[in-house]
Structures are given as structure tokens and as C-alpha cells.
C-alpha positions as CSV (number, residue, x, y, z in Angstrom):
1,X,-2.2,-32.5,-13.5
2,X,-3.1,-31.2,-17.0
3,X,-0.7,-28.7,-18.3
4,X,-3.1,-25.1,-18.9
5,X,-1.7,-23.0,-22.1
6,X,-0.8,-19.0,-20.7
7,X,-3.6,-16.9,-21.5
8,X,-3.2,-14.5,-24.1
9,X,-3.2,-10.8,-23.7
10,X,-6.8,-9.9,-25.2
11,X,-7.6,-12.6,-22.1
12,X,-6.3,-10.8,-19.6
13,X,-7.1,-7.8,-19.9
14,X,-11.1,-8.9,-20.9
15,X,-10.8,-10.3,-16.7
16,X,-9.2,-7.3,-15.8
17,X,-12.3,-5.2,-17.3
18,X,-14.6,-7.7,-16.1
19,X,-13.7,-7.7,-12.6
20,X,-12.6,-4.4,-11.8
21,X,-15.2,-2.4,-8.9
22,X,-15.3,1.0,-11.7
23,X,-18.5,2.8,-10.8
24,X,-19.6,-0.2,-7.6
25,X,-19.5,2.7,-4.8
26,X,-20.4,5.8,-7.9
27,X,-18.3,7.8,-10.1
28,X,-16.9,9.9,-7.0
29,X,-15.8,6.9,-4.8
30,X,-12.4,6.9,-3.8
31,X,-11.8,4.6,-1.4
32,X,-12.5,1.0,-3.8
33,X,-12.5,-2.2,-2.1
34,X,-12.5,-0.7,1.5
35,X,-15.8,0.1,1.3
36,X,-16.7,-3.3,2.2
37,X,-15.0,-2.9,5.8
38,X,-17.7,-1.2,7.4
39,X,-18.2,-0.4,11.1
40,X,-20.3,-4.1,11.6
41,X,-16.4,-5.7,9.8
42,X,-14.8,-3.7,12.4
43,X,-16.5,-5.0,15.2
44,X,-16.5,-8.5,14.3
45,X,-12.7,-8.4,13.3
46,X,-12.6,-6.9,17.0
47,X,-14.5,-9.8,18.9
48,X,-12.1,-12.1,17.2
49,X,-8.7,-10.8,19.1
50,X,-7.6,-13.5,22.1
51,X,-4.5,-12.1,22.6
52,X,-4.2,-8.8,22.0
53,X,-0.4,-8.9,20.3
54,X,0.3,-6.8,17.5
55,X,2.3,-7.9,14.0
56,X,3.9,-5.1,13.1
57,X,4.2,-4.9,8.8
58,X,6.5,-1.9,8.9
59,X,9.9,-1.8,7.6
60,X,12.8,0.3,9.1
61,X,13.5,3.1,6.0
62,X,16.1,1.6,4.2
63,X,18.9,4.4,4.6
64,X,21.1,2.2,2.0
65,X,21.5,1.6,-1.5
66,X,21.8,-1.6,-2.7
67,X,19.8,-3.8,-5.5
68,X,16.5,-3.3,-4.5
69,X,16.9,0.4,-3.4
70,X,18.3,2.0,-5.8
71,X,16.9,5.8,-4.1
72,X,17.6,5.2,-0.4
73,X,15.8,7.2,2.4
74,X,16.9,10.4,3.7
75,X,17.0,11.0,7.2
76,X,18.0,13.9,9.1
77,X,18.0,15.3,12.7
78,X,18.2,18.9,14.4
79,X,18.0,19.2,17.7
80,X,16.9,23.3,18.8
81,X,17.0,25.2,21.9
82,X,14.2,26.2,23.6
83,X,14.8,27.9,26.9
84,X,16.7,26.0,29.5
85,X,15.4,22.1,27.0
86,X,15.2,22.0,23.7
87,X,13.6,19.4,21.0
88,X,14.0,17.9,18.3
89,X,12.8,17.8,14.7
90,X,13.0,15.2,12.2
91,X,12.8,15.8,7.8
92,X,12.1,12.4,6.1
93,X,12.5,12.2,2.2
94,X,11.8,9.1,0.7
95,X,10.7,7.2,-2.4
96,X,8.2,4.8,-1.5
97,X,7.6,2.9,-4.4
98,X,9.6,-0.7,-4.9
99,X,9.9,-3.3,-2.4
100,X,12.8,-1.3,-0.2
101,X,9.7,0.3,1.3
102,X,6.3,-0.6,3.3
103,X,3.5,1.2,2.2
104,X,0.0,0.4,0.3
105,X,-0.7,2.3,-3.3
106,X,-3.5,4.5,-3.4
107,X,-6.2,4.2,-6.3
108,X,-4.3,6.8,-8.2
109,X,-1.1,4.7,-8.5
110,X,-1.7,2.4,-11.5
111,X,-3.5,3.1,-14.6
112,X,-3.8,1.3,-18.1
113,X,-4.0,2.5,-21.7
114,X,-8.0,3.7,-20.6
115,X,-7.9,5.4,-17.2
116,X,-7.2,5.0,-14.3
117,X,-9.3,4.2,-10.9
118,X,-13.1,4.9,-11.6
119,X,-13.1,5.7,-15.4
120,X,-10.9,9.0,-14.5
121,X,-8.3,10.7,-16.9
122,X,-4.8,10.5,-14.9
123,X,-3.6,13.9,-16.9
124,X,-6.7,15.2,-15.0
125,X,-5.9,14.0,-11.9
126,X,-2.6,13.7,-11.1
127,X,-0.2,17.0,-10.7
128,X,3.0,17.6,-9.2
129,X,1.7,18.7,-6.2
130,X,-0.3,15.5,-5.7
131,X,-3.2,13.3,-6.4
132,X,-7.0,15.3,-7.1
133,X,-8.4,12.2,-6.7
134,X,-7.3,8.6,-5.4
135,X,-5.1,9.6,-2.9
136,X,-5.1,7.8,0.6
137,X,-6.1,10.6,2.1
138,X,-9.9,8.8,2.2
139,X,-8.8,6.2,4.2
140,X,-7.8,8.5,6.9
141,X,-10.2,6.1,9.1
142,X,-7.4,3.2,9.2
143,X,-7.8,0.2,7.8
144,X,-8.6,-2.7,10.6
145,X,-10.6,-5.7,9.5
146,X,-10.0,-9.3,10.0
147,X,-6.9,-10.2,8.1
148,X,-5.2,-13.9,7.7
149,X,-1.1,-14.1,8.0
150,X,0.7,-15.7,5.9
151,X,3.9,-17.4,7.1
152,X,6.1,-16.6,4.0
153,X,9.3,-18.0,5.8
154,X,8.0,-20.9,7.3
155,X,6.4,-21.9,3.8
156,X,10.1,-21.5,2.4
157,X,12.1,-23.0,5.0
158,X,13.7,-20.0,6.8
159,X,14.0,-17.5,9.3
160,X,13.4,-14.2,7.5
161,X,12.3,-12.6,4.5
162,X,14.9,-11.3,3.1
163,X,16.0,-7.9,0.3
164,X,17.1,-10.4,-2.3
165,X,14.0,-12.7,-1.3
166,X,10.9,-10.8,-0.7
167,X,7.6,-11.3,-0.4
């Protein structure tokens, strides 16, 4: 197999502009590539199930610290009376980004030295109370298509994925 010199930096980032879906669904889009999973994608992703089991790709909050999470989760329970029962309440505070944590980046997470998702101005958009624009909260529909799994242990030659091995 011939050996392929890295590409250089001017490279990359000329694919990256080519490539990117900026402006494919309009200025005010802000849900990218899910736009292509439309209620026909659903449907035939649907007719596809034989078995009906689930695959779960949640991970329990990591409550630790260790190499990988350096800000563990925070987790606390109250329980309150109510009458002759009671119930309980739970506060969750946790910082999702790193691999301690499942969870999927919304268009507002990653910008370069131009913009960020759709041309826009992260200054702009982004504020300590959260995300004007980019944030999941368009993709409140879910996000169920057709999906292949890939066996990431099997392909490595053991049980589980694991903190100091991830995916």
C-alpha cells in the first residue's frame, strides 16, 4: 500500500469549507444534517425493526473523578412530606462535555477562526444563560432513523469499552 504524505493545514481546512452544509436548509436553519431524517426516513427506519430490543447509548453520570473526569457529576436527593406520602426530588449538575459523559453537541458547540454553525457570530449567539441559536432545543422531535452499530469491543478483542479505552 503506498504510503499518502499528511495533508497540510491550508488542505484541511479548504475540505472543511467545502463540505460543510452552511446555508443547505437557509440562513435560519438550526437543525444541520437532521434535516435529512424526514417523516418518509422515520418510517422506513420503522419497517426495518424485527425484534423490537432496544441498545441503550446512555452512560450512568460518572459521580467520580478520575482521568477522564476531571468535573464529576453532582447528584443529590430530598425526599418531602406531603400529607400522610411524600416524594421525592432530584438536582443534577453536570458537565457534559468530555468522554465521562453521553450526550450529542448541539450546532452551537464548535466554531473556527470564522463562525460558527450557519455563517453566525458565536459573541452573538452564545450567552451565559445559553445558546440564541444552535441549541438542541430544535431537535425536540427525537432523533430515530436507521442507524448501523458498531461493535467496538468485538473489533478489539474484548468485553467492554472501557474509561481508559473509549470509543
Amino acid at each position: 500500500m503506498p504510503e499518502h504524505p499528511l495533508p497540510t493545514e491550508q488542505e484541511v481546512l479548504g475540505w472543511i469549507r467545502q463540505r460543510r452544509n452552511w446555508g443547505r436548509w437557509g440562513k435560519d436553519d438550526q437543525v444541520g444534517a437532521l434535516n435529512l431524517i424526514t417523516p418518509a426516513k422515520r418510517a422506513t427506519a420503522a419497517r426495518l425493526v424485527r425484534s423490537g430490543r432496544s441498545v441503550s447509548l446512555s452512560r450512568p453520570f460518572p459521580k467520580e473523578p478520575g482521568p477522564n473526569n476531571p468535573l464529576p457529576a453532582h447528584h443529590f436527593m430530598r425526599t418531602h412530606a406531603r400529607g400522610k406520602g411524600g416524594f421525592s426530588a432530584d438536582y443534577y449538575g453536570i458537565y457534559y462535555h468530555g468522554i465521562a459523559s453521553t450526550h450529542i453537541d448541539a450546532l452551537c458547540h464548535t466554531w473556527d477562526e470564522e463562525s460558527m454553525w450557519n455563517g453566525r457570530d458565536p459573541k452573538k449567539e452564545i450567552t451565559f444563560e445559553g445558546a440564541r441559536f444552535g441549541s438542541v432545543e430544535h431537535w425536540a422531535e427525537g432523533i430515530m432513523t436507521r442507524a448501523v452499530m458498531l461493535d467496538v469491543p468485538r473489533h478489539r478483542g474484548v468485553s467492554c469499552v472501557t474509561h481508559d479505552r473509549p470509543v
